[in-house]
C-alpha positions in Angstrom: -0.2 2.0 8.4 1.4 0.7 4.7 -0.8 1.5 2.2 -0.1 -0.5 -0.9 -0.2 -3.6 -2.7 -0.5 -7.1 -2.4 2.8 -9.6 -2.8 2.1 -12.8 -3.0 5.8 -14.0 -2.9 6.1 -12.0 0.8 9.2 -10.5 -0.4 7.7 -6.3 -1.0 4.5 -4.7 -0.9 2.2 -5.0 2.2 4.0 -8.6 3.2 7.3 -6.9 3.2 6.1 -3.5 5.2 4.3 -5.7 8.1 7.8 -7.7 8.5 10.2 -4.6 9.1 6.9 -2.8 11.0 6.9 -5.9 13.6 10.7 -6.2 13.7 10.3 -2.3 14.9 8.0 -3.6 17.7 5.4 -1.2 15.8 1.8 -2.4 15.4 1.3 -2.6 12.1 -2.0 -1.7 9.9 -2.8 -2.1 6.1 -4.9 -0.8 3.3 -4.4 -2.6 0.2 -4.6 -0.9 -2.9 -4.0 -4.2 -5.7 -3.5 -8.0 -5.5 -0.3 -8.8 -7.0 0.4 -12.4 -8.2 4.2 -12.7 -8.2 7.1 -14.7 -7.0 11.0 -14.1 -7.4 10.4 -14.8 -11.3 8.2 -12.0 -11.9 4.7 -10.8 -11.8 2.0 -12.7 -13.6 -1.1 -11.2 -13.0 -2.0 -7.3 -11.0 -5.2 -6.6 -10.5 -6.4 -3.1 -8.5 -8.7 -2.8 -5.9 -11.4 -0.1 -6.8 -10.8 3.2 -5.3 -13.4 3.4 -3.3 -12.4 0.3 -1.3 -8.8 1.9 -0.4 -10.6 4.8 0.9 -12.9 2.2 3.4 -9.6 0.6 4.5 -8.0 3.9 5.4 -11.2 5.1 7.1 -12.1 2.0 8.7 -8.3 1.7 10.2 -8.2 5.8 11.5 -11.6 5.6 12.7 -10.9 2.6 15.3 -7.7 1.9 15.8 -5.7 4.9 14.3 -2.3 5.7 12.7 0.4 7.6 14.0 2.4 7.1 10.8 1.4 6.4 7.0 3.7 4.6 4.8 3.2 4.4 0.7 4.2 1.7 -1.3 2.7 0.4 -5.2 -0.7 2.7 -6.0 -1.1 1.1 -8.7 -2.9 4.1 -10.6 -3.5 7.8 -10.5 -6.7 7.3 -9.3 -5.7 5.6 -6.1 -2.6 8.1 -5.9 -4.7 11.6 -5.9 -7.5 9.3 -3.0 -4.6 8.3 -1.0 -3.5 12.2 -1.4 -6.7 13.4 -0.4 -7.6 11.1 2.6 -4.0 11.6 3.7 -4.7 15.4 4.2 -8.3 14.5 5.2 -7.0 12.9 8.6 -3.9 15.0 9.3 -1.2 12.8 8.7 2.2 14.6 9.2 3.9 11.3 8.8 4.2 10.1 5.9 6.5 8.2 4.1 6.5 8.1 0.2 8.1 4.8 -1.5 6.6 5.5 -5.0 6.6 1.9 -6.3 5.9 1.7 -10.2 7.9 -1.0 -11.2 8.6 -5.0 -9.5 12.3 -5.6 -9.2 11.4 -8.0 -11.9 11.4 -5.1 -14.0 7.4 -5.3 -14.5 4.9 -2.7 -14.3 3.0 -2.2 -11.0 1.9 1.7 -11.8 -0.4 0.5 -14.3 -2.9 4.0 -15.5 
């Protein structure tokens, strides 16, 4: 599962994790944590999801169809950092990867609180 944000370019976030999961052969899962409106230019417009619709995604994606691995990408704030944190150790994930995404290669800010 990537849990991150949205780019609308296809070229990081979400777009990019789903790519590399399915050139892995690995069925690949997603909880979105902000809507990014970018392309190779630069970001225009981020807008985060609220925190308690991250939490529904990772629930709703454990409860049915499961993780055995969690990927990280852009949290876009503290707030969705410390409820990814906490539903992390709330289902047991030992896998975990931490790509701690705060700014675009652009050189904009995706970490935005």
């Amino acid at each position: 599962m990537t849990i991150a944000g949205s780019d609308s370019g296809g070229g990081a976030g979400i777009q990019a994790d789903l790519k590399t999961f399915a050139a892995f052969g690995v069925y690949g899962t997603s909880a979105i944590t902000a809507i990014t409106a970018q392309n190779t230019k630069g970001v225009t417009k981020v807008q985060q999801l609220p925190v308690e619709m991250v939490e529904a995604q990772i629930d709703a994606i454990v409860d049915d169809i499961g993780a055995d691995a969690v990927k990280t990408g852009m949290l876009a704030s503290a707030a969705i950092v410390k409820a990814v944190a906490a539903r992390i150790k709330a289902h047991g994930f030992t896998a975990v990867v931490v790509d701690p995404v705060m700014f675009a290669t652009s050189g904009d800010r995706l970490l935005l609180e």
